[in-house]
Structure formats: structure tokens, C-alpha cells
C-alpha positions as CSV (number, residue, x, y, z in Angstrom):
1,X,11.3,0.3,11.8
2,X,14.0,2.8,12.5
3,X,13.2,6.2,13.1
4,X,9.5,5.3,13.3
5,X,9.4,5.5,17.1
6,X,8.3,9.4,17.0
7,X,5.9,9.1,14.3
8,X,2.6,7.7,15.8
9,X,-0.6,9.9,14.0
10,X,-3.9,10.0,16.2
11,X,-5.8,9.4,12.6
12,X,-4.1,6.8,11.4
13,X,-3.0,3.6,12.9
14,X,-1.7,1.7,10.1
15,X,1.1,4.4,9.2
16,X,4.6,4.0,9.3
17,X,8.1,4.7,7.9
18,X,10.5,2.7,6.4
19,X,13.4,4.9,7.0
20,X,16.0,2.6,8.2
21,X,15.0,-0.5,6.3
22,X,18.5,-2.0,5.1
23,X,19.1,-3.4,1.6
24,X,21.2,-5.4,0.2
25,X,24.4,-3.4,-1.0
26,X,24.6,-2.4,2.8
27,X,23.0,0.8,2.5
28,X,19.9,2.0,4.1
29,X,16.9,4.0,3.6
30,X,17.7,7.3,4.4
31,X,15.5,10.1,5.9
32,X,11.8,9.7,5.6
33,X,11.6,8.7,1.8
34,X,8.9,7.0,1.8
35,X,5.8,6.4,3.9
36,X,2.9,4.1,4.1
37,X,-0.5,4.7,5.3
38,X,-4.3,4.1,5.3
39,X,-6.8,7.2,3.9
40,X,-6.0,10.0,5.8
41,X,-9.1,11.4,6.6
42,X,-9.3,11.1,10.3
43,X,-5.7,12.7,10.6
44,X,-5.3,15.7,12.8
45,X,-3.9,18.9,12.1
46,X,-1.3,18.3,14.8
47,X,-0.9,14.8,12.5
48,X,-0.1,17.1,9.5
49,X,2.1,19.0,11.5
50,X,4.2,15.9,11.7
51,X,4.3,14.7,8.5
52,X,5.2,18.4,7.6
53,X,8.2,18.5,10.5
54,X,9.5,15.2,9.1
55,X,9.8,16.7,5.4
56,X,6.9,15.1,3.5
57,X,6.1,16.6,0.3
58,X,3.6,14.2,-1.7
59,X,0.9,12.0,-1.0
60,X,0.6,9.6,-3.8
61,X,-3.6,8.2,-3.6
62,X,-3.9,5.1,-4.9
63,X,-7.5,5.4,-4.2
64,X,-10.6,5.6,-7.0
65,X,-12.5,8.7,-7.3
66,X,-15.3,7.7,-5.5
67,X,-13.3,6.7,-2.4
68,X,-11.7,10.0,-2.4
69,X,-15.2,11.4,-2.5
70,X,-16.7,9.5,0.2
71,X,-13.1,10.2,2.3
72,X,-11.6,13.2,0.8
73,X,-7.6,13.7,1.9
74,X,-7.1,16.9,3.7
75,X,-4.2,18.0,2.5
76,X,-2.6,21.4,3.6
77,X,-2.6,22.5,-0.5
78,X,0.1,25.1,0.1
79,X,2.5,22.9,1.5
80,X,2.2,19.1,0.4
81,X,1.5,17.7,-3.1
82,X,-1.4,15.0,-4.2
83,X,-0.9,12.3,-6.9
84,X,-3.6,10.4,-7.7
85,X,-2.8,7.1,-9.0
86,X,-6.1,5.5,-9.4
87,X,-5.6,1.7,-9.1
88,X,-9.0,1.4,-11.4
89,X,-11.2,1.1,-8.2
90,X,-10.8,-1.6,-5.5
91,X,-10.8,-4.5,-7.4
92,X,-12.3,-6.2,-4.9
93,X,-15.6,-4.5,-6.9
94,X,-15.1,-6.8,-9.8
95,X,-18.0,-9.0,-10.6
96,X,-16.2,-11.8,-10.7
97,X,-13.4,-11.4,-8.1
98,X,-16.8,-10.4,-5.6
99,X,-18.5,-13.3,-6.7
100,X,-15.6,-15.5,-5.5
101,X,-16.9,-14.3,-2.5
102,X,-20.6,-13.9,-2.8
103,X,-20.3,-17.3,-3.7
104,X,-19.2,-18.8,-0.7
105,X,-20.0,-15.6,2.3
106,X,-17.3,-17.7,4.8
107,X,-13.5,-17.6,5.6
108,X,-12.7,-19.6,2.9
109,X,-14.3,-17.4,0.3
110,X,-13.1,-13.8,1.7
111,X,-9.4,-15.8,1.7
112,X,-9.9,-16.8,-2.2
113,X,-11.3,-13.3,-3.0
114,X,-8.0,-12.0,-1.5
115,X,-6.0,-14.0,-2.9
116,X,-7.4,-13.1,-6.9
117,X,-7.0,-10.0,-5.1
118,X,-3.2,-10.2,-5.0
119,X,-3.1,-11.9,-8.1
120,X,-4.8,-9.0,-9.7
121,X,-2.6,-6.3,-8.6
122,X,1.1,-6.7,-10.3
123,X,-1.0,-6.2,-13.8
124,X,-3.2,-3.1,-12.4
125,X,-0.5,-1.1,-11.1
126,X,1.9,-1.6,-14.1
127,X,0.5,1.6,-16.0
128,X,1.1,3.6,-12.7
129,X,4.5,2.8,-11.9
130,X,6.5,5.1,-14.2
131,X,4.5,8.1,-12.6
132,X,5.2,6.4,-8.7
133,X,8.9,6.1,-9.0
134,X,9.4,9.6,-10.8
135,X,7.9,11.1,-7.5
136,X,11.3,9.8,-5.8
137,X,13.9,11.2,-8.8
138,X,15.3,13.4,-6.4
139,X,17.1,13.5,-3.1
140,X,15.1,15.4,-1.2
141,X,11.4,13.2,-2.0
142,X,9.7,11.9,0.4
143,X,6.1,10.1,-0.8
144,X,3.5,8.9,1.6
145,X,1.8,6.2,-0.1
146,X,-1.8,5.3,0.8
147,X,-4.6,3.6,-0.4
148,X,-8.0,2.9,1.4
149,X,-6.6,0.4,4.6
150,X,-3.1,1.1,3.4
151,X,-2.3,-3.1,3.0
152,X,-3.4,-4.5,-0.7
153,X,-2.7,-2.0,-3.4
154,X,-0.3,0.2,-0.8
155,X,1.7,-3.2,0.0
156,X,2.3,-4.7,-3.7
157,X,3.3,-0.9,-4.9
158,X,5.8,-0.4,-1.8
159,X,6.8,-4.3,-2.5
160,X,8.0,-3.2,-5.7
161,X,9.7,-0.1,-4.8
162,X,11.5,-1.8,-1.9
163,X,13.1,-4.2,-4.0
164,X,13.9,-1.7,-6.4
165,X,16.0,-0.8,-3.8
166,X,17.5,-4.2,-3.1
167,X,15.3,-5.0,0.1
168,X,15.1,-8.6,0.9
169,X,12.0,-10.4,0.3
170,X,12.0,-11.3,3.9
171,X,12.5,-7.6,5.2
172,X,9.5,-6.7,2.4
173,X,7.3,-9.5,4.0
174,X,7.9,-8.0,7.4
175,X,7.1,-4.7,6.9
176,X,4.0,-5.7,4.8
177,X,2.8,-8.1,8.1
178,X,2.8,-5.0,10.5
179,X,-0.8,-3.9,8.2
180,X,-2.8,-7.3,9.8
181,X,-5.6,-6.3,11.6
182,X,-8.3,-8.1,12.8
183,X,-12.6,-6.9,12.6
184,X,-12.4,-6.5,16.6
185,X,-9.7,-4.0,17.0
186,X,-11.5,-1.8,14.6
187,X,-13.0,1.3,16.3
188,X,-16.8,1.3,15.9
189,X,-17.2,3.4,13.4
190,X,-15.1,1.3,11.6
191,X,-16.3,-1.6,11.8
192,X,-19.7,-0.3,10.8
193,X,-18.5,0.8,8.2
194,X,-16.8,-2.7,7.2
195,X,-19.9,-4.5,7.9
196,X,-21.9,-2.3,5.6
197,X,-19.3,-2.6,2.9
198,X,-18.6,-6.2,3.0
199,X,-22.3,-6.8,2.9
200,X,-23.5,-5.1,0.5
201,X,-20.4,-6.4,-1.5
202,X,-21.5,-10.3,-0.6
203,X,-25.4,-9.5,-0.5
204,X,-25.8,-11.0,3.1
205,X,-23.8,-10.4,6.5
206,X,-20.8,-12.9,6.8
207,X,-18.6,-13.5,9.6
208,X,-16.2,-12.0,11.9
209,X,-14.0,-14.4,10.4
210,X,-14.6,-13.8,7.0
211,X,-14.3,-9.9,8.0
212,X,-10.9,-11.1,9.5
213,X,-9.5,-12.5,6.0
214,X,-10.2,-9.3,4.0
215,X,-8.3,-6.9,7.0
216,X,-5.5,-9.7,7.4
217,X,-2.2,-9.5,6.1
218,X,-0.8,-12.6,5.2
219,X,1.9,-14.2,3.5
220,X,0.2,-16.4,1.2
221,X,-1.4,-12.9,-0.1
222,X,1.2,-11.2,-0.5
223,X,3.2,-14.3,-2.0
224,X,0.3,-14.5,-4.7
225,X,1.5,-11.3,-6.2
226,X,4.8,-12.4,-6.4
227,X,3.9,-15.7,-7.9
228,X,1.4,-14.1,-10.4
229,X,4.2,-11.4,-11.6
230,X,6.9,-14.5,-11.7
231,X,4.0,-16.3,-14.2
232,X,3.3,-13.7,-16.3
233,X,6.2,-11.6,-16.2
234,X,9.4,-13.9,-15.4
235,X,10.2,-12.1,-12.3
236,X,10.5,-8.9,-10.1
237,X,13.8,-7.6,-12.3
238,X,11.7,-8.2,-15.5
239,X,8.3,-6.9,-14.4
240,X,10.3,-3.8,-13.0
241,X,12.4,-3.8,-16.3
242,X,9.4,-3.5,-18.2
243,X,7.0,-1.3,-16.7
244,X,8.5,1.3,-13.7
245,X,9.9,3.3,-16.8
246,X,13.7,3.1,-15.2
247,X,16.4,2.3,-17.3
248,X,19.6,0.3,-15.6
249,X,21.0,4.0,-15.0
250,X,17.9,5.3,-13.9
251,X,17.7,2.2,-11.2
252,X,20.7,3.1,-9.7
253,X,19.9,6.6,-9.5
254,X,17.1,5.7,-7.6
255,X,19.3,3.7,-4.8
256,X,21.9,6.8,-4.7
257,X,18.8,9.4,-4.4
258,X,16.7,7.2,-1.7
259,X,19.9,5.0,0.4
260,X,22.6,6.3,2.2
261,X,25.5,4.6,4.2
């Protein structure tokens, strides 16, 4: 992505900007509007220091409460704001969505957890959106966005405000691959952490592969959120319509505040 060249953060690998990302009507992202991450509790203070140099001025959590607590954001107070938009917990703790994969501990079940996963999202993060795209209502915003890995509820709520903006699907699908990861590029302490989680989750130890399909990013994910909001809601322009709290003049304020030539 343009402009992302001289942004690389020791504490987290999954960051980026999408300054530059082209839309439709020919105009562009402009300055550092928005920004995507994982948590942010590994990031530096020289990591702050960028995202300080580069003009960030909110960090919108879509975390729950007790994954703030167990990996609290340390934000310099004084100069950057904190949103919290809890996306009621991972879903991925719901009974029955875990079961899916409790069920069947293999690839094949972590991929159909995901999948309800992605389903599951367009309806959670309606309530929030009003509150996410008033953090961009003026010229000068720019919002990191960042949940726990920075790829399930962070991708489907910068899906939405990207083609709020008139970003093509394909572009959106791009940016949202560059989150795959796999269980063996994880630092140790990582994937610890991943086994522990997924475990206890499942109530056994699965797979690397299975581990593989809950870090992955793939298009048949992502595409499940689009097909659930198209089932439920008729489409994008009528999910957005109805829930980001924009009216048609408040949409195109958006675009003039966020895009530039």
C-alpha cells in the first residue's frame, strides 16, 4: 500500500496503512486516515513515536473487556484518543459457533467455525458503526483500527468503511489477504499463547492445521460476510444505509473528508 513503506512497528507485524488505496471516482485515500492493526501491546515507544509523527489521533478497540485486560493498549493518554467498540467478545467464544469446532478439533472444523465466524459479524458490528464512521467526520482524522489479530472483526469493519468510500471489492479483498498468517511464523510466545487458547476453546490440542485456519485469511471468509449481509440485508449500500448512521449527504462528506485527488 502506498505510503506504507516507512511504517513498519517492532510490536506489531500485522499493521498497515491504507493511504493510497484508490476508489472508484478516481480519488485516493489521502494521508494516513485510517489504519489497521493487531493489539498493540508489544508496540514500542519508538512505535508510538511513529504513529504520533504520522498524525494518528484515535485508536478505535474493537476488543472485549477482558482482552483489553489481559493485553491492555498503552496509549500515550495525553496525546492519542481510545474508543472502545466492544464487538460483544470474540465470537469465536459462543457455545455454539465453538462447538462447530469442538465438534470436529480438525481443519475442516476450525474452517466452518470461521466461516459462522464471518457470518456472524455484519450483524455484531451494526450497533457500532455510527460511533466508527463519526471518528472520521473530519479532515484531519486518522483512526487506527484494531482488534485482537487485527483480521476478523478489524477486516469486516475496514470492509465496510472502504467501500463506503467506493473501494473495489477486489482492492478490499487484497488488502484484507495481506492479515494471513500461518501457526509457524508466530513468535513463541505466540504460539503458546495460541495453543493454550485454541485448546481450551476445543477441550483437546488440535492441529497445526487446524491452528492454520483460525490465523488464515481467506477469501471464502471474508466472502461469507458479504454473502450473509447480501441475505439478510440486500447488500453493502443497504446494510450501510441502514446502520453506519450516514445519510446520502453525510456519505459524501465522508469521501471529501477522507479522499483527495
Amino acid at each position: 500500500m502506498a505510503g506504507q513503506e516507512d511504517l513498519l512497528l517492532q510490536g506489531a507485524d500485522n499493521f498497515r496503512s491504507l493511504k493510497g488505496m484508490p476508489t472508484g471516482c478516481g480519488r485516493r485515500i489521502g494521508n494516513h486516515h485510517l489504519l489497521r492493526a493487531e493489539q498493540l501491546h508489544r508496540l514500542t515507544a519508538e512505535d508510538w513515536q511513529t504513529l504520533q509523527r504520522i498524525g494518528l489521533k484515535t485508536v478505535c478497540d474493537l476488543r472485549s473487556a477482558g482482552e483489553r485486560e489481559r493485553y491492555p493498549n498503552c496509549v500515550p493518554e495525553s496525546a492519542i484518543a481510545q474508543l472502545h467498540l466492544q464487538v460483544l467478545g470474540d465470537v469465536r467464544a459462543d457455545p455454539r459457533i465453538a462447538a462447530m469446532f469442538a465438534e470436529n478439533p480438525t481443519e475442516e472444523g476450525a474452517r466452518n467455525m470461521m466461516l459462522e465466524v464471518y457470518r456472524q459479524l455484519p450483524q455484531l458490528l451494526a450497533p457500532l458503526l455510527p460511533a466508527l464512521f463519526e471518528l472520521f467526520s473530519n479532515r484531519h482524522a486518522s483512526v487506527l483500527i484494531h482488534c485482537a489479530a487485527g483480521k476478523d472483526r478489524t477486516g469486516v469493519a475496514v470492509m465496510l468503511l472502504l467501500h463506503a468510500l467506493g473501494v473495489a471489492p477486489e482492492l478490499v479483498m487484497a488488502d484484507y489477504l495481506l492479515s494471513a498468517r500461518r501457526f509457524s511464523q508466530l513468535q513463541v510466545e505466540r504460539q503458546q499463547a495460541m495453543s493454550m487458547t485454541v485448546s481450551h476453546l476445543v477441550g483437546q490440542v488440535v492441529s497445526e492445521a487446524a491452528l492454520d485456519a483460525v490465523l488464515d485469511a481467506r477469501p471464502e471468509y471474508l466472502n461469507a460476510a458479504y454473502t450473509a449481509i447480501d441475505a439478510d440485508y440486500g447488500g453493502l449500500d443497504s446494510y450501510l444505509q441502514r446502520f453506519s448512521g450516514l445519510s446520502q449527504q453525510g456519505l459524501q462528506a465522508l469521501r471529501n473528508s477522507l479522499l483527495e485527488a
